[in-house]
GUKE-671866 format. One record per atom (N, C-alpha, C): atom name; z negated, y negated, x negated. Coordinates in pm, 1 decimal, m for minus. Each point is the difference from the previous one (the first is absolute). Layout:
residues N
CA;Z;Y;X .
...
***
This chain:
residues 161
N;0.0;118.6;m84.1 .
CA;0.0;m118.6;84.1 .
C;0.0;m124.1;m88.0 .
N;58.6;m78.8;46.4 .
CA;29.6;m155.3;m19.2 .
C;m70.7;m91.7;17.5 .
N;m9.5;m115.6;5.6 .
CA;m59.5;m162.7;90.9 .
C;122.0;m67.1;m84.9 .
N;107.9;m39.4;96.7 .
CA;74.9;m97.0;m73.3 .
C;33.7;m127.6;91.1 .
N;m19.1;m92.9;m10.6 .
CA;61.1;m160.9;30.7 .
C;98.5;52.7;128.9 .
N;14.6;m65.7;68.5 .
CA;113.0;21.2;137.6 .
C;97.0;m50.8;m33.7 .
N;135.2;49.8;39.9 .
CA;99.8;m35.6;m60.7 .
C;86.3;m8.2;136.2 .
N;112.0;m84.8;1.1 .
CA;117.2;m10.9;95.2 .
C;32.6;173.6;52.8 .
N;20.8;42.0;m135.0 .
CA;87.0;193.5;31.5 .
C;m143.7;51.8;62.3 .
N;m120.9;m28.8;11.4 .
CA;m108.3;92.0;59.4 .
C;m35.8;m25.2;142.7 .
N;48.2;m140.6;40.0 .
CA;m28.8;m34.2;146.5 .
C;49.5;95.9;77.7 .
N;84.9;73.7;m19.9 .
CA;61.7;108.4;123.4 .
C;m101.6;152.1;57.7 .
N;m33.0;m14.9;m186.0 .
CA;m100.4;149.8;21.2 .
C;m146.5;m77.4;65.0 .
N;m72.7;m149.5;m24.6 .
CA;m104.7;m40.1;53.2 .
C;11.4;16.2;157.3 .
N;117.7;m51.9;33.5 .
CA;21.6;m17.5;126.2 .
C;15.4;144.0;90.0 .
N;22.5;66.4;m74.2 .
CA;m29.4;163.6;25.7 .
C;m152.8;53.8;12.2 .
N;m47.0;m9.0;m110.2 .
CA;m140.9;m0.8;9.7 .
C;m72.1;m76.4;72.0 .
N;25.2;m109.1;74.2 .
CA;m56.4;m92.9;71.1 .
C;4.7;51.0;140.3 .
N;127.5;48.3;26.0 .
CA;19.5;44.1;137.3 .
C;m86.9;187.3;m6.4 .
N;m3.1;20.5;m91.9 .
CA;m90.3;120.2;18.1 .
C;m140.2;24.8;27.7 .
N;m74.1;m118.6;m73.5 .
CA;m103.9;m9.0;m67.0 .
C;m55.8;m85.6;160.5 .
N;80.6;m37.8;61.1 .
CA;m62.9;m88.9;93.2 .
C;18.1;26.3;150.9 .
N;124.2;132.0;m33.3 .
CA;39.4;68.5;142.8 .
C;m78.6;m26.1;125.4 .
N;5.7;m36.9;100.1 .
CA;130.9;m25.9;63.3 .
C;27.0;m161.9;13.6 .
N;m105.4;m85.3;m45.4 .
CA;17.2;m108.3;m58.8 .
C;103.1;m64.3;m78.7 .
N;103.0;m131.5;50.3 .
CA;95.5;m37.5;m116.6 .
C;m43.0;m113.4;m25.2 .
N;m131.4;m39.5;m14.4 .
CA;m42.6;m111.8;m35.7 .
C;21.7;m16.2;m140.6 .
N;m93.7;39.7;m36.0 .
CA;54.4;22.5;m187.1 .
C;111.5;m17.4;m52.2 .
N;55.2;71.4;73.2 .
CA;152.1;m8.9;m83.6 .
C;79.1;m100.6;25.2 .
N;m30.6;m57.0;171.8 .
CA;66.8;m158.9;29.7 .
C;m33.6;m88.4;m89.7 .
N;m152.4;59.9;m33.0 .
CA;m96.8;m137.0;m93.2 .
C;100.4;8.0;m140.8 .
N;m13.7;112.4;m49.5 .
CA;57.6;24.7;m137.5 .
C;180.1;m83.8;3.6 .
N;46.2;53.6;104.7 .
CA;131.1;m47.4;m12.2 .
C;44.9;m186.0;m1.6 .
N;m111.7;m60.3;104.2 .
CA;m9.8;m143.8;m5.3 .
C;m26.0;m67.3;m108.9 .
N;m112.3;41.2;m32.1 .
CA;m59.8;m22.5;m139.4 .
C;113.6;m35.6;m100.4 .
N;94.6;117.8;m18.8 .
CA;51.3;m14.8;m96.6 .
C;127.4;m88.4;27.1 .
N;26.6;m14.5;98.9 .
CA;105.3;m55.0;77.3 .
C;m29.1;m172.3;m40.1 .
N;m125.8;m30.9;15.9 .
CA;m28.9;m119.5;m10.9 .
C;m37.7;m32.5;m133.0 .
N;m15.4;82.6;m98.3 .
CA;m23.5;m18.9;m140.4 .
C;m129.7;m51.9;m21.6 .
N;m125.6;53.3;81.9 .
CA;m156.3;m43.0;m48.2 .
C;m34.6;85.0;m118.3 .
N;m90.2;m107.6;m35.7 .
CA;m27.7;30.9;m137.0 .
C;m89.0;186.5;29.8 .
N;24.4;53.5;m58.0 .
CA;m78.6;164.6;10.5 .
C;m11.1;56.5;m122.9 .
N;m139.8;36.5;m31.1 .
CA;m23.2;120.3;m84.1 .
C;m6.7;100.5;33.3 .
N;134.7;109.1;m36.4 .
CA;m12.1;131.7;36.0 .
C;12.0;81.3;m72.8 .
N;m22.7;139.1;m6.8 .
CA;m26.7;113.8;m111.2 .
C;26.8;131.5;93.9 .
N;126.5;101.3;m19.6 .
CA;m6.4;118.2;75.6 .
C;m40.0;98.5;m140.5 .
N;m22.2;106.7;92.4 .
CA;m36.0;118.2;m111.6 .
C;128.6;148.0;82.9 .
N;15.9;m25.2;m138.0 .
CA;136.1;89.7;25.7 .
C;m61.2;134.0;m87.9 .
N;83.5;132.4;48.7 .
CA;m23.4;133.6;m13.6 .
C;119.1;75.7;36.1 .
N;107.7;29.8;m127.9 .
CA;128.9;109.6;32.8 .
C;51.8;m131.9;54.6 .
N;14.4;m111.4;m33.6 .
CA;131.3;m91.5;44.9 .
C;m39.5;m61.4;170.9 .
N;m103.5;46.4;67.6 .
CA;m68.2;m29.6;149.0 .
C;m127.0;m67.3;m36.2 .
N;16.4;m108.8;105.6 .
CA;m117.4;m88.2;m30.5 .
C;m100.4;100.2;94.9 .
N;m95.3;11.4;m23.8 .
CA;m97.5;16.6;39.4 .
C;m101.7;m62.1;46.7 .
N;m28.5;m115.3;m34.7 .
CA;m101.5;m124.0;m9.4 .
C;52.1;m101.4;23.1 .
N;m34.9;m122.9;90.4 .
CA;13.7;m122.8;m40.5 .
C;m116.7;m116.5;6.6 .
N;m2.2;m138.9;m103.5 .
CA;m72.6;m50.3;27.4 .
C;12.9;m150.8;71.3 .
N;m18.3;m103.7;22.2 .
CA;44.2;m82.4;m26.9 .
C;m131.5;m133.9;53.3 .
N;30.4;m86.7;m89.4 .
CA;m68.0;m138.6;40.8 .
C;47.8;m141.2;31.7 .
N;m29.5;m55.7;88.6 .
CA;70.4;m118.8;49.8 .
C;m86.3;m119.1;m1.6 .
N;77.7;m132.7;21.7 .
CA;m142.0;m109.0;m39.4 .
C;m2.6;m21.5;94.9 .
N;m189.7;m18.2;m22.7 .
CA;m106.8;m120.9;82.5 .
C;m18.7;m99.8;32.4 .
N;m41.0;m64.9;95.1 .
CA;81.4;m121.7;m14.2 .
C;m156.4;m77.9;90.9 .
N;m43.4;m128.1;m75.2 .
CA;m107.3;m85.2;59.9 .
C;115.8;m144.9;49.7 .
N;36.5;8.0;125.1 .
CA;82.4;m87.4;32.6 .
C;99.3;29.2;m38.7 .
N;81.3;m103.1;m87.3 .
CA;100.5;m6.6;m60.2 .
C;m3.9;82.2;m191.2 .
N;m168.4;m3.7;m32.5 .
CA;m8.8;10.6;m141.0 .
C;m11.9;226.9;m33.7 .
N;33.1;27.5;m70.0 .
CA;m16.6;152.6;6.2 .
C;m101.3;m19.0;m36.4 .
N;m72.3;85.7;24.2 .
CA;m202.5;42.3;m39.2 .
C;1.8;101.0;m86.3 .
N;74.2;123.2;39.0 .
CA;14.2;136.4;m70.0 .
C;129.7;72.0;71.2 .
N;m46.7;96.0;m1.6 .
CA;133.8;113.2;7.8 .
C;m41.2;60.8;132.4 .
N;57.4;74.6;113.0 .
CA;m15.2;103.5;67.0 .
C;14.8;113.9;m57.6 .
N;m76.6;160.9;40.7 .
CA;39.7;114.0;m22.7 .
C;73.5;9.2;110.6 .
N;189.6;m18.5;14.4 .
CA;20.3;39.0;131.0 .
C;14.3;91.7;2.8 .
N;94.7;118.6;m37.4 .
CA;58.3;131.1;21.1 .
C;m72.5;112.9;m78.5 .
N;m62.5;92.1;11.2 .
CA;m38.6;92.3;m30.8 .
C;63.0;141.6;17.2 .
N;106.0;49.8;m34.9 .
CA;79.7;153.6;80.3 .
C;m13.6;94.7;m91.9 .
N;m46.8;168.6;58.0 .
CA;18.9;102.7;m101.2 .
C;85.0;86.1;55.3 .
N;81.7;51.3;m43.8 .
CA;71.4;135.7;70.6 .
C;m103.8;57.9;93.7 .
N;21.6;21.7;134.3 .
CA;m95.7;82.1;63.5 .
C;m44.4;148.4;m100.3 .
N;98.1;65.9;27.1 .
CA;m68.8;95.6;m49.4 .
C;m51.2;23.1;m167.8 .
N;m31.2;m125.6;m72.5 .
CA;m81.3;m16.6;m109.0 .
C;m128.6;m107.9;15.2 .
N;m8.1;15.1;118.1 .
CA;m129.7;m115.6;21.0 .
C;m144.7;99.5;10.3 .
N;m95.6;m61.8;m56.3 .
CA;m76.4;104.5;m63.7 .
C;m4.8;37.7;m131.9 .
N;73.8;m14.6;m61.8 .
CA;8.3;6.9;m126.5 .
C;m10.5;m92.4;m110.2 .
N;m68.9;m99.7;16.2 .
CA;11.3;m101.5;m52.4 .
C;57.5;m122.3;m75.2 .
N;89.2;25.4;71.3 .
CA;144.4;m88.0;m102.9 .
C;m6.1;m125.4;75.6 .
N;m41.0;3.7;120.5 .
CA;m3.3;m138.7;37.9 .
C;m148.7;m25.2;m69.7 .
N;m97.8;16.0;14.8 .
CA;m66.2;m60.0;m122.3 .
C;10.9;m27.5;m126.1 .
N;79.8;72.3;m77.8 .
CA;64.4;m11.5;m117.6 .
C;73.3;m167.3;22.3 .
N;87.4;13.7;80.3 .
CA;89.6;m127.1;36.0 .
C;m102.7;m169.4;m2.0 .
N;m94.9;81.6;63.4 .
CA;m94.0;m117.3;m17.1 .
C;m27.8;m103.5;m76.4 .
N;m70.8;169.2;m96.1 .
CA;m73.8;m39.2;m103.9 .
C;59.9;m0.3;m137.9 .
N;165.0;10.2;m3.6 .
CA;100.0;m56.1;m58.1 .
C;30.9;m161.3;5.1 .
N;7.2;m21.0;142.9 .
CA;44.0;m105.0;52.5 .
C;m96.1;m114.5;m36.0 .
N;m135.1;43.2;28.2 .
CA;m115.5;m106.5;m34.7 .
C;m3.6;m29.1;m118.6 .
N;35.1;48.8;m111.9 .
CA;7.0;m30.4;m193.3 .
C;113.7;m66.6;m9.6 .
N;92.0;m67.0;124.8 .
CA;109.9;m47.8;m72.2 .
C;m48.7;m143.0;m49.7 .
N;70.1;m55.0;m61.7 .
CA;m32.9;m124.6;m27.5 .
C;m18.2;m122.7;139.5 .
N;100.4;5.9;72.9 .
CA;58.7;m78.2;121.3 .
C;m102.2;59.9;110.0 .
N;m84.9;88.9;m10.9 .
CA;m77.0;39.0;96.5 .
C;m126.1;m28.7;m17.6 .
N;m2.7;27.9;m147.6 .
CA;m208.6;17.2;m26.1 .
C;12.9;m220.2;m35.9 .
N;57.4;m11.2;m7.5 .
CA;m43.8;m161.3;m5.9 .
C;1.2;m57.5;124.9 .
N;76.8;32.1;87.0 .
CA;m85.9;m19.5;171.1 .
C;m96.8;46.8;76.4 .
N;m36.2;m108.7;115.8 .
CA;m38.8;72.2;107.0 .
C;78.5;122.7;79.5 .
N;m44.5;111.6;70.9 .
CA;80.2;56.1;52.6 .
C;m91.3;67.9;137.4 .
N;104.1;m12.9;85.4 .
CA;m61.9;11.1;164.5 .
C;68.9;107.8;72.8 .
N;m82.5;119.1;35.2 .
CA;65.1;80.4;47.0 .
C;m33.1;20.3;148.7 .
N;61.0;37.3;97.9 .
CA;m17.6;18.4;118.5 .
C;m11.9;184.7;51.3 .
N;m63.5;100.8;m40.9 .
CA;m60.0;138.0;m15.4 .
C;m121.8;66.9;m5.3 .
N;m10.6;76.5;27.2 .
CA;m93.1;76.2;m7.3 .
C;m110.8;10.4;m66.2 .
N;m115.3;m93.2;34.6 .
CA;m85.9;m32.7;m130.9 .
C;m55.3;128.4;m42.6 .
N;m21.7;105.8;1.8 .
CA;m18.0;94.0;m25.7 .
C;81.5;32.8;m159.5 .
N;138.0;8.0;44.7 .
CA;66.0;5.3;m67.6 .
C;25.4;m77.2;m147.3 .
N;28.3;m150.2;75.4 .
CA;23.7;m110.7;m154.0 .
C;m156.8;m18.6;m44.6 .
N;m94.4;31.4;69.6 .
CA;m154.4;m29.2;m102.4 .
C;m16.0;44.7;m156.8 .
N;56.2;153.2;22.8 .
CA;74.4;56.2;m99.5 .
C;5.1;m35.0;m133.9 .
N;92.3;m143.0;38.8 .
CA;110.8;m44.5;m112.2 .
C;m108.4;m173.3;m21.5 .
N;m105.9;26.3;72.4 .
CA;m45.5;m115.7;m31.9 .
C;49.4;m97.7;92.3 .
N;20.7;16.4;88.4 .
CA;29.0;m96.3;134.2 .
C;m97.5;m30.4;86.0 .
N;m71.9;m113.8;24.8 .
CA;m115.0;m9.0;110.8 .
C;64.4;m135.4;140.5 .
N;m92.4;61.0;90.6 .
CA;15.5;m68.6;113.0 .
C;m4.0;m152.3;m34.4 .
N;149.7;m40.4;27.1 .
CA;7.3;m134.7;22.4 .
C;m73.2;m100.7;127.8 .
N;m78.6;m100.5;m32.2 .
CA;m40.6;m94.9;135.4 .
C;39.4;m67.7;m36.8 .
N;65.5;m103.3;m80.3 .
CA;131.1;m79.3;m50.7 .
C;88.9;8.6;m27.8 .
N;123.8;2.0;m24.6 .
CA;82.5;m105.8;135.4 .
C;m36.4;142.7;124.6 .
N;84.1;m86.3;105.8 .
CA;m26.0;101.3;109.3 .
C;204.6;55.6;47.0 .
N;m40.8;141.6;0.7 .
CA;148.1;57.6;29.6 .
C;56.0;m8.7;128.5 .
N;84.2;m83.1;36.3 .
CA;68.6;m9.0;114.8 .
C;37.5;134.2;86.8 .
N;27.1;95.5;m78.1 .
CA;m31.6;140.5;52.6 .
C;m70.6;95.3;17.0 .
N;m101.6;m54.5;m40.3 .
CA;m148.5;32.8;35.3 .
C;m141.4;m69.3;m6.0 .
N;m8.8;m55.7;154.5 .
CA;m88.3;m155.3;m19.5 .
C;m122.9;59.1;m0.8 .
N;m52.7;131.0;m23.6 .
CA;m137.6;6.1;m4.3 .
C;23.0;58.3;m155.8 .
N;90.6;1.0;m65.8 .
CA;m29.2;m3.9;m184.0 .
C;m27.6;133.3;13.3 .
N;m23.1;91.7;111.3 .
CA;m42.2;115.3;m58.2 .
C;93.5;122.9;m117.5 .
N;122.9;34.9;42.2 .
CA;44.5;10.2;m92.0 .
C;108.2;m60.0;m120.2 .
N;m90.4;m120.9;0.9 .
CA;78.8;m111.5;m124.0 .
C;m150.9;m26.2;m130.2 .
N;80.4;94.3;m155.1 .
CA;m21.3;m52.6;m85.6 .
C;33.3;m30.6;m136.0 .
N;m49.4;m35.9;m78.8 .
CA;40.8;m82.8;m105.1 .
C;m83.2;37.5;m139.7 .
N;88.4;m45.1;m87.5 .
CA;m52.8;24.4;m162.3 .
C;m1.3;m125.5;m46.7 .
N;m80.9;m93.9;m73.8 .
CA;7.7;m65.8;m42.6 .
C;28.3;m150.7;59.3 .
N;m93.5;5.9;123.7 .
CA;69.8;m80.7;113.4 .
C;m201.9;m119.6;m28.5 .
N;23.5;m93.5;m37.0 .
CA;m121.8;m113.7;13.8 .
C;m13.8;m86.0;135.3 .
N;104.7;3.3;37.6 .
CA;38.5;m84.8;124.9 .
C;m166.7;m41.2;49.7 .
N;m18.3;m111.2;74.1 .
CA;m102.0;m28.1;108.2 .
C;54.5;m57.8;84.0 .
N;98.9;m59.9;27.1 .
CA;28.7;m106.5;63.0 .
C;67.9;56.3;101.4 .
N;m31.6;5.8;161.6 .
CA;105.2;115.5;83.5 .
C;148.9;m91.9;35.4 .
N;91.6;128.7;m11.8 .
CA;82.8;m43.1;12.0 .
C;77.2;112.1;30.0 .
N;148.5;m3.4;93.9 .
CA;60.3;77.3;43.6 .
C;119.9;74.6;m141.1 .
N;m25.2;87.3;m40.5 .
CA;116.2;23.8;m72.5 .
C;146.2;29.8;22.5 .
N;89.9;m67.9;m78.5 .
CA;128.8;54.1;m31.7 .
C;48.9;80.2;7.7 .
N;57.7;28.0;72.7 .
CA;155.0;175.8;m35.7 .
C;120.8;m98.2;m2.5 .
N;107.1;73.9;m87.6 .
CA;137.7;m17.5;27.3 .
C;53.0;16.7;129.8 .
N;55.9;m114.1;47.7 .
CA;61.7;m8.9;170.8 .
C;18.0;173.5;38.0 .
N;79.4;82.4;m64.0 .
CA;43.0;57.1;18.4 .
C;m93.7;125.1;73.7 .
N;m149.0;m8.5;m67.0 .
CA;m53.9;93.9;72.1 .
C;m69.8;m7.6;134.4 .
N;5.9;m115.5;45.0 .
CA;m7.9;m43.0;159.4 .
C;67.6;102.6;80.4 .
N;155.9;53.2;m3.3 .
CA;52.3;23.5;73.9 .
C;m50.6;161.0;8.6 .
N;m20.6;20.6;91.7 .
CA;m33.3;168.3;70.3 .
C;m154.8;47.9;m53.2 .
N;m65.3;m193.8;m16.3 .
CA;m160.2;62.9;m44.3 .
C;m50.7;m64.9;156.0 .
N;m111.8;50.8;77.2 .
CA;m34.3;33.6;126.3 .
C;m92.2;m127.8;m1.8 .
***
């Protein structure tokens, strides 16, 4: 297995894995496809195995108003049938040593169970528009006090409830 940078030639197999990983859901993959459509800034990393991505990661910016704060964890996908195995944690905790990552804040919207893990705690600053009781919104490296509604890229408005 791999972790390599996302590339133009890999969007086809993400978008594969996206529609798998999220069955019967095409949110993801609308998200993934806009995204790139509109050219926002994204840190992403798939983990490839035999030439098939297996993994993907990706992060999008935060945004206090108009100013970015940090990064989102937006996309998280493992091959279904390799989930459990830890490669999406691997992806993580790849992802968190990058340079462009560990020098931000970063805000995830999951399973606190899960990202506590990786060192993620319950955010009560900013507050997530997609989840106004913060319960599952948190953050690494997040000082914030001051409340405030956070940022997503326009794009993830559409087909969020």
């Amino acid at each position: 297995m791999k972790i390599r940078k996302l590339t133009p030639e890999t969007y086809p197999k993400v978008s594969a894995l996206l529609l798998q990983a999220f069955s019967p859901s095409k949110y993801e993959v609308q998200l993934f496809a806009k995204l790139h459509e509109k050219k926002r800034a994204l840190l992403e990393w798939a983990c490839i195995h035999r030439d098939t991505v297996i993994a993907y990661i990706a992060f999008s910016n935060a945004y206090d108003g108009k100013e970015v704060c940090g990064l989102h964890l937006a996309t998280l996908a493992v091959k279904p049938q390799m989930q459990g195995e830890g490669i999406g944690s691997e992806l993580i905790r790849f992802s968190l040593r990058q340079g462009d990552i560990k020098a931000n804040t970063i805000f995830v919207m999951g399973n606190p169970q899960f990202f506590q893990r990786f060192g993620f705690e319950r955010c009560v600053n900013p507050i997530c528009p997609f989840d106004k009781d913060n319960s599952n919104f948190l953050s690494i490296r997040n000082d914030t006090v001051r409340q405030y509604i956070v940022g997503y890229e326009p794009e993830f408005k559409a087909g969020k409830k």
